[in-house]
Residue, then its C-alpha position, 0 to 999 in steps of 0.5 A: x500500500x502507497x503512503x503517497x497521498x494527492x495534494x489536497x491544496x485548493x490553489x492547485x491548478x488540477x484541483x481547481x479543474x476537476x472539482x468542478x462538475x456538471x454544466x461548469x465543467x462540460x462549458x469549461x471542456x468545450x473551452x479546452x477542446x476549442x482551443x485544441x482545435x485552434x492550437x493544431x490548426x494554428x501550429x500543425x500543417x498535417x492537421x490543416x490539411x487532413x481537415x481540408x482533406x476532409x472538408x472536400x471529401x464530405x462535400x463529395x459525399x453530399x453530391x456522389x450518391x452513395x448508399x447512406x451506409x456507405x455515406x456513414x461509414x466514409x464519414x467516420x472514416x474522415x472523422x478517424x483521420x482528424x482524430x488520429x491528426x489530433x493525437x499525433x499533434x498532442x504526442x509531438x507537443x509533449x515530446x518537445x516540451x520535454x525536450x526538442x534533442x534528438x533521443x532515440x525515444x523521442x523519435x519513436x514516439x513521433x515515428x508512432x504517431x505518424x504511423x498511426x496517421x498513416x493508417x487511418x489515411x490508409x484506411x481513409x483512401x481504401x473505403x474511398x475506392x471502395x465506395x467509388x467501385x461499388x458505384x460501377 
C-alpha cells in the first residue's frame, strides 16, 4: 500500500479543474477542446490539411450518391483521420516540451504517431475506392 497521498491544496491548478462538475465543467471542456482545435490548426500543417482533406471529401459525399451506409461509414472514416491528426499533434507537443534533442525515444514516439496517421489515411483512401467501385 502507497503512503503517497494527492495534494489536497485548493490553489492547485488540477484541483481547481476537476472539482468542478456538471454544466461548469462540460462549458469549461468545450473551452479546452476549442482551443485544441485552434492550437493544431494554428501550429500543425498535417492537421490543416487532413481537415481540408476532409472538408472536400464530405462535400463529395453530399453530391456522389452513395448508399447512406456507405455515406456513414466514409464519414467516420474522415472523422478517424482528424482524430488520429489530433493525437499525433498532442504526442509531438509533449515530446518537445520535454525536450526538442534528438533521443532515440523521442523519435519513436513521433515515428508512432505518424504511423498511426498513416493508417487511418490508409484506411481513409481504401473505403474511398471502395465506395467509388461499388458505384460501377
Amino acid at each position: 500500500m502507497s503512503n503517497i497521498n494527492p495534494p489536497s491544496s485548493d490553489d492547485n491548478f488540477a484541483s481547481n479543474l476537476k472539482g468542478k462538475t456538471g454544466v461548469k465543467r462540460i462549458i469549461k471542456a468545450a473551452g479546452y477542446s476549442a482551443d485544441g482545435f485552434k492550437a493544431a490548426y494554428k501550429y500543425e500543417a498535417a492537421f490543416r490539411q487532413v481537415c481540408w482533406l476532409s472538408l472536400v471529401l464530405l462535400i463529395a459525399i453530399i453530391f456522389i450518391p452513395f448508399a447512406l451506409n456507405i455515406k456513414m461509414m466514409l464519414i467516420l472514416a474522415s472523422f478517424l483521420s482528424l482524430i488520429v491528426e489530433l493525437f499525433n499533434t498532442g504526442i509531438e507537443a509533449s515530446i518537445d516540451h520535454t525536450s526538442t534533442e534528438q533521443h532515440p525515444l523521442a523519435k519513436i514516439g513521433k515515428d508512432v504517431g505518424s504511423a498511426a496517421q498513416f493508417l487511418a489515411l490508409t484506411l481513409l483512401f481504401i473505403l474511398w475506392l471502395m465506395a467509388l467501385w461499388s458505384l460501377y
